[in-house]
N, C-alpha and C positions, 0 to 999 in steps of 0.2 A: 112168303118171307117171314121168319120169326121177326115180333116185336118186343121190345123191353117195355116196361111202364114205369113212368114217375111216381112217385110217393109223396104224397100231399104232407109235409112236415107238423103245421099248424094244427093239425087236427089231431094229433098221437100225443101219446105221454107226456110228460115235460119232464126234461131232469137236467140240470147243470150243475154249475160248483162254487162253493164258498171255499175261495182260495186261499183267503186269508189265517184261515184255521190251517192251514197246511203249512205254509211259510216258516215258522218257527223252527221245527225239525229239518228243515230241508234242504239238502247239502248245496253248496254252491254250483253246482252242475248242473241243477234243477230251472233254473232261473226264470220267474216268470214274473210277471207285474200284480198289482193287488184285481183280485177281482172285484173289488168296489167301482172300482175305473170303470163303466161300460163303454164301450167301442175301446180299451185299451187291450196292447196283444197280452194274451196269456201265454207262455210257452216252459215247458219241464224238457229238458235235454236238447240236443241240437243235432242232426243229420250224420255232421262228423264223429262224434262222439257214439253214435249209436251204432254207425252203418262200418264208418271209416276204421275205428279204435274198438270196437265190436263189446261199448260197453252199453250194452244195452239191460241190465236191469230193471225193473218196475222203479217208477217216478213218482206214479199218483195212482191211487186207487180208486177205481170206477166204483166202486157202491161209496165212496168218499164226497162224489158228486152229489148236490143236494137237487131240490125239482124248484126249478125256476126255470122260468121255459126261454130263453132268450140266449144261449150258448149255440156256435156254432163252433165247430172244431174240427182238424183232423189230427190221426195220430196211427200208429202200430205199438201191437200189444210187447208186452216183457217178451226175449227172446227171439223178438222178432218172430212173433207164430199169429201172425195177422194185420188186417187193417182195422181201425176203428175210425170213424164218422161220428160226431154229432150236429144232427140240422135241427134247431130250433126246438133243441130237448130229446130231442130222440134218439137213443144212441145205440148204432149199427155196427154189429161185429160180424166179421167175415174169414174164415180159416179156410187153411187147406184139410180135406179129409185123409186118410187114409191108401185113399185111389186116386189122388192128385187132383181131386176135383172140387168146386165151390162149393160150400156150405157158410149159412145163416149160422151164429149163435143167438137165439132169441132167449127171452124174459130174464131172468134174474141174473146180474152180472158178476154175482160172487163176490169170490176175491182178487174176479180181477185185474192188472194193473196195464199200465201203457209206460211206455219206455219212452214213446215220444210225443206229447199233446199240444197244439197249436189252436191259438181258437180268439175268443172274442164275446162279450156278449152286446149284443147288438138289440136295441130295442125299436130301431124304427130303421125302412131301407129307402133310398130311393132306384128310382126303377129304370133302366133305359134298352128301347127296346134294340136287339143288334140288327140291322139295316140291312148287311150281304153275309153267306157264307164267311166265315172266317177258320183260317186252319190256326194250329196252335201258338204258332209264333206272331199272325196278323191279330189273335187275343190277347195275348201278352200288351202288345202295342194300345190295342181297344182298351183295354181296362186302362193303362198311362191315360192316354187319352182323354176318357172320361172321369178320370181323377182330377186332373190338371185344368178339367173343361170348367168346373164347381171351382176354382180355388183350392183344393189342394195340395197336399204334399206328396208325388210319387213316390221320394227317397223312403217312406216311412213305410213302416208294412200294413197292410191292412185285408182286412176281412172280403171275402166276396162268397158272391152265389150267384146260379144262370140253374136256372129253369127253363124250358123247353125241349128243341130236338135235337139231335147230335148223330153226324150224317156219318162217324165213324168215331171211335173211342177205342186204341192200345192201352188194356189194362194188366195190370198185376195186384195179386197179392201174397205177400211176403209168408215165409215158411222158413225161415231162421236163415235165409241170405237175401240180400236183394238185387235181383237180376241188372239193374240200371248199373250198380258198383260195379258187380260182375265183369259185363261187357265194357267197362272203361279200362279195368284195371286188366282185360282179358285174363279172367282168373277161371277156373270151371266150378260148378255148382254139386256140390256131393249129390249124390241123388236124392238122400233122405232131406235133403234142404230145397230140393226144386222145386221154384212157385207155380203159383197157378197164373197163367197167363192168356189172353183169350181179346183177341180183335172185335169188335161190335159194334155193326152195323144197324144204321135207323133205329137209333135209341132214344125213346121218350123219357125223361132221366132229370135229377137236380145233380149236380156239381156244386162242391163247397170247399173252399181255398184260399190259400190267402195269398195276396200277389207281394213280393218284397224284391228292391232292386239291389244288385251288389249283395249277395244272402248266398250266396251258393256255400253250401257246407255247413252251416247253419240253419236255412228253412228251408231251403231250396237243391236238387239236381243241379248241375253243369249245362249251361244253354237252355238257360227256360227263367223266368221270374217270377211262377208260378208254382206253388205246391198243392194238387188238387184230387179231390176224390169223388168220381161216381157214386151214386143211391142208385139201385134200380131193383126191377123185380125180373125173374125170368116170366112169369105169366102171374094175369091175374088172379090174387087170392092166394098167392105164394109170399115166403117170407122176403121182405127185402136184404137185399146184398148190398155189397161196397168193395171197392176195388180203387186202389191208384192208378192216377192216368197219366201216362207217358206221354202218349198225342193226343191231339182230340181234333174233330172238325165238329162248328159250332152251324147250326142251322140259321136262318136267315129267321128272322121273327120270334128267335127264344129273347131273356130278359133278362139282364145283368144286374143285380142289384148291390149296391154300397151301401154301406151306413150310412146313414144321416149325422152328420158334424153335430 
């Protein structure tokens, strides 16, 4: 059976963003928090806006991002022709090719821009190990849980990461429609916009995302209170990828980690 691999974040590049330099110019539809704030959400456009009302334009510019190693975010690129990731400075773009199939964009990130970025920067996590298999909607619940366990506030949105194994993972990535809208609205997908989509099983993998309640249309899909995205590799020594997750089953002994208050 093929395996995925995780990709040690900590160890790679660093690059995040001085948001504040941004803000000035930046239309009200952008709307994100100062990134002075650490553990505050950062966010430029919103779900409805990008996916629903199909304004998806460029937000923020990836090489606008400065190296500070403490940004975790996700997002899709202008036009919806990708997903992008960043875990702990590292920032993972993934497109469809030509032949409908996954590819890396690796090293130098151009010009270019994301239409949709969510993120955080997070300087310290705490760790809690998840006890039994968990499918995607008994996560949702785990992370409330674990929020609420510390004294928090679930209503607020907040940054996460899980490390470990994932006993199944429904993903996509976006190519100028996105399949989730698709099948709600039963709309059909042109061909030249068909994503790449792809079930994956026994994945050694990080997941990076942010959990928000009452958000659907905003940071969030219909029936989930999670917006989240796989890292992985297909084999070792290969570039890693990223893909949005629709479902996931969480392994029994991977590591959820939250910011520290």
């Amino acid at each position: 059976m093929r395996r995925y691999h995780f990709i040690p974040v900590f160890v790679l590049s660093c690059l995040a963003t001085a948001c504040s330099a941004l803000h000035a110019d930046e239309p009200a539809s952008h709307q994100s928090t100062s990134g002075d704030q650490h553990g505050a959400l950062l966010q430029f456009g919103q779900m409805h806006q990008v996916i629903g009302m199909k304004q998806h334009q460029g937000r923020v510019r990836l090489s606008d991002l400065k190296p500070v190693s403490n940004l975790f975010a996700v997002g899709a690129l202008e036009g919806l022709e990708g997903e992008i990731t960043i875990a702990g400075g590292q920032i993972v773009i993934s497109q469809v090719d030509p032949q409908g199939q996954l590819t890396s964009v690796a090293g130098d990130t151009g010009d270019r821009q994301a239409t949709m970025l969510i993120g955080a920067h997070v300087d310290a996590w705490e760790k809690t190990v998840v006890p039994k298999d968990l499918t995607d909607a008994e996560l949702d619940t785990f992370i409330q849980q674990q929020i609420q366990r510390r004294g928090g506030d679930s209503s607020k949105p907040i940054m996460f990461r899980i490390d470990g194994e994932f006993a199944k993972a429904d993903v996509h990535v976006i190519h100028g429609a996105c399949p989730v809208h698709a099948r709600i609205r039963k709309e059909p997908i042109p061909p030249s916009q068909r994503p790449f989509e792809e079930t994956l099983h026994d994945v050694s993998a990080q997941v990076v995302g942010v959990y928000a309640e009452d958000a659907v249309g905003k940071l969030t899909h219909p029936a989930t209170r999670t917006h989240k995205h796989l890292v992985f590799r297909r084999e070792v020594g290969e570039p890693p990828l990223t893909a949005h997750v629709e479902l996931l089953t969480v392994r029994a002994g991977s590591v959820l980690y939250l910011p520290v208050d």
